[in-house]
FIFI-919705 format. One record per residue (C-alpha): residue number from 1; residue in three letters; chain; x, y, z. Coordinates in pm, whole numbers, plus 50000, padded with zeros to 5 digits. Example, Ala and Ser with C-alpha at 12.3 -4.5 7.8 and 13.67 -1.06 7.14 Angstrom:
BEGIN
(1,"ala","A",(51230,49550,50780))
(2,"ser","A",(51367,49894,50714))
// end
This chain:
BEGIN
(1,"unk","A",(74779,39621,49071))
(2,"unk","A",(74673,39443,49379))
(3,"unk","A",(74444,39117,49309))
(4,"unk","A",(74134,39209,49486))
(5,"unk","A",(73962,38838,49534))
(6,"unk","A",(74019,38513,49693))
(7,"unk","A",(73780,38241,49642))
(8,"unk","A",(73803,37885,49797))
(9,"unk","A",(73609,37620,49835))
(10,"unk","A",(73620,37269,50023))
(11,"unk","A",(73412,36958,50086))
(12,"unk","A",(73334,36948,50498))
(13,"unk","A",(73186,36563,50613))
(14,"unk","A",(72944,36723,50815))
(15,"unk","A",(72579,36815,50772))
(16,"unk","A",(72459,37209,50694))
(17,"unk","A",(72347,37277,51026))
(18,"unk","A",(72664,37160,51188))
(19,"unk","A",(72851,37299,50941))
(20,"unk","A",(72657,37684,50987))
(21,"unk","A",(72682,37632,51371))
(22,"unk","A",(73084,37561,51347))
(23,"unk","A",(73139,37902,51107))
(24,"unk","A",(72889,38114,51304))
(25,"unk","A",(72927,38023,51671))
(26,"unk","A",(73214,38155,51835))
(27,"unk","A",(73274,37864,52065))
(28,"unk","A",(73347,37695,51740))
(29,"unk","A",(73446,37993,51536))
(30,"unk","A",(73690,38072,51834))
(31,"unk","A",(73880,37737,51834))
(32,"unk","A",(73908,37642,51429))
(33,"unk","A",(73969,37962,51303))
(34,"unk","A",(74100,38195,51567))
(35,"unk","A",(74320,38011,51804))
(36,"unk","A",(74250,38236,52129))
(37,"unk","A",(73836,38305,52126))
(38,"unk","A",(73582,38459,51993))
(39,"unk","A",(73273,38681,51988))
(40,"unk","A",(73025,38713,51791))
(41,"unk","A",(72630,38893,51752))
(42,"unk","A",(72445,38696,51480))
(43,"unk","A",(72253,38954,51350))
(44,"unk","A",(72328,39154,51071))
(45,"unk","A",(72495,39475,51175))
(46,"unk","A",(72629,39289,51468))
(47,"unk","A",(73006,39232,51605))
(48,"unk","A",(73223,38988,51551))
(49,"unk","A",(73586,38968,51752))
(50,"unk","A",(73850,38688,51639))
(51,"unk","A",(74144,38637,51877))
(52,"unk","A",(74496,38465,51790))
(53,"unk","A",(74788,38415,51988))
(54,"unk","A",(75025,38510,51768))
(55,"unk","A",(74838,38787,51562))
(56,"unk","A",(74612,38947,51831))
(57,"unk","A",(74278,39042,51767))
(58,"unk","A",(74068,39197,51503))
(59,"unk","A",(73724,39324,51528))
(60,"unk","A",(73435,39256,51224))
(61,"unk","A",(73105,39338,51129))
(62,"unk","A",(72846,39118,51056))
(63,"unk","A",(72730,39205,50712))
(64,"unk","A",(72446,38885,50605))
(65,"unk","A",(72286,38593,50785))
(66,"unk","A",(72041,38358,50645))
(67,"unk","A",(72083,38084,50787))
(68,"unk","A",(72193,37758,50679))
(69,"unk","A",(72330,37906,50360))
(70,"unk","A",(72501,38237,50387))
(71,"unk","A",(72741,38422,50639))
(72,"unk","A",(72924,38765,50545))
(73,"unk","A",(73146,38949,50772))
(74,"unk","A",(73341,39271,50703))
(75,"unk","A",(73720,39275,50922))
(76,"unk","A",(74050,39451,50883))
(77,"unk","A",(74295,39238,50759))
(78,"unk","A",(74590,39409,50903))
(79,"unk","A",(74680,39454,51296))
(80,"unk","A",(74518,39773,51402))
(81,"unk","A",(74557,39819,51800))
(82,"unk","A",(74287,40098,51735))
(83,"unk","A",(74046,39883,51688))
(84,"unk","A",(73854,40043,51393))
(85,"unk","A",(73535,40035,51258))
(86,"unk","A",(73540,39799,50980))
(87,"unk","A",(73420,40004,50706))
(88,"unk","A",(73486,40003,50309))
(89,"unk","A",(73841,40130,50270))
(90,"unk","A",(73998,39979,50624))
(91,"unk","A",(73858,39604,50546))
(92,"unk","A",(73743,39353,50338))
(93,"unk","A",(73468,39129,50296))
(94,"unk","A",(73451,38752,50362))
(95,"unk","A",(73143,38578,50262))
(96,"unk","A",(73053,38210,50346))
(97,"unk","A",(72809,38016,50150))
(98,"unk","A",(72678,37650,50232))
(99,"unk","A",(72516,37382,50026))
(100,"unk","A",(72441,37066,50097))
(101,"unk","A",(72617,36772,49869))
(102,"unk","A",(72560,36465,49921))
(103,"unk","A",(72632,36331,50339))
(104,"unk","A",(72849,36661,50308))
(105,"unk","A",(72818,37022,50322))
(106,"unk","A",(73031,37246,50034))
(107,"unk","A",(73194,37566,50201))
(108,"unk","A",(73256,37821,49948))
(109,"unk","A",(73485,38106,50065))
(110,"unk","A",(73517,38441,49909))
(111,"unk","A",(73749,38759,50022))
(112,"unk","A",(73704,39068,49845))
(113,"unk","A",(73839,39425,49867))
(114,"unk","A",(74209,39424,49882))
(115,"unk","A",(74260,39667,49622))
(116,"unk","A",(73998,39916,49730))
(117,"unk","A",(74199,39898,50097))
(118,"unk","A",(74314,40254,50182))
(119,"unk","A",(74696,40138,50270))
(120,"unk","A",(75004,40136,50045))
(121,"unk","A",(75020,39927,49716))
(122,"unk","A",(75260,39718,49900))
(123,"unk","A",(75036,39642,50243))
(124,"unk","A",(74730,39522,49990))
(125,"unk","A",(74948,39281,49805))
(126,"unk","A",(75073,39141,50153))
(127,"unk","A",(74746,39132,50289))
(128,"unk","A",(74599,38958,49972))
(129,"unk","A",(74896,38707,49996))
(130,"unk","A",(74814,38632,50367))
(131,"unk","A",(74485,38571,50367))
(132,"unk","A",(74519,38362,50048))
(133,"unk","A",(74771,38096,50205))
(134,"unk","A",(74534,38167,50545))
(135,"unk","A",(74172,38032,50395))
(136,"unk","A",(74358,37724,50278))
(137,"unk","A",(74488,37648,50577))
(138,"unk","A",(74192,37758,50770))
(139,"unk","A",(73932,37537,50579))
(140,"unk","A",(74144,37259,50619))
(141,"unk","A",(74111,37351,51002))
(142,"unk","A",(73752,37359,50970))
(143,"unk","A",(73737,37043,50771))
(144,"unk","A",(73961,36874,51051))
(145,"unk","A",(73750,37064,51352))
(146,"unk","A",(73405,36912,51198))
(147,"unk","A",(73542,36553,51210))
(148,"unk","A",(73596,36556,51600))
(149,"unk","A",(73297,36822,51722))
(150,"unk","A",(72933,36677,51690))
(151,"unk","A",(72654,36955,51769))
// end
């Protein structure tokens, strides 16, 4: 059975609203986590587009915004040159939440819906495995990206 959840977390020097504008503006969004752009419509039930070089692009759905605590986002973990819907079944959900610690804001990352994808046993595992390695590396990106933008 396919492990359904990824949770991460990570300490970001930065203060909540910096923090909020670097995960939910894609100028910022664009640059530390996709590597090619971004696009996003900060509303819930709005679009999202991330862009890589190397893996293309993938389209979300905005799914929660209250602001300077919580983002969620809905996106299809697996290259689809269709460019679905992101719906329960073709994608999972990733939600941010902020607080405030100390000079610092805590990043909490959670991925959910890997098992429930409608794809082989095989394609959930690899997608779980993926994204797994992916938020570490991404957060660090984040962490990194906070240290040399000031908003």
């Amino acid at each position: 059975m396919t492990a359904d959840k990824i949770e991460r977390d990570i300490l970001i020097n930065a203060a909540m609203a910096q923090v909020w504008a670097l995960i939910t503006q894609a100028e910022h969004l664009g640059t530390w986590f996709g590597d090619a752009g971004a696009e996003i419509d900060l509303r819930e039930g709005g679009e999202l587009e991330l862009r890589w070089e190397k893996h293309g692009t993938t389209r979300g759905r905005i799914e929660r915004v209250d602001e300077p605590t919580a983002f969620a986002f809905r996106w299809a973990p697996y290259k689809d040159p269709g460019g679905v819907e992101p719906v329960a079944g073709n994608s999972t959900l990733v939600e941010f939440t902020l607080v405030a610690e100390g000079d610092g804001t805590r990043v909490r990352v959670v991925e959910t819906g890997f098992a429930s994808l409608d794809t082989s046993s095989a394609q959930q595992a690899h997608n779980y495995e993926a994204n797994s390695k992916g938020w570490s590396l991404e957060l660090d990106e984040l962490a990194a990206y906070a240290t040399r933008v000031r908003i």
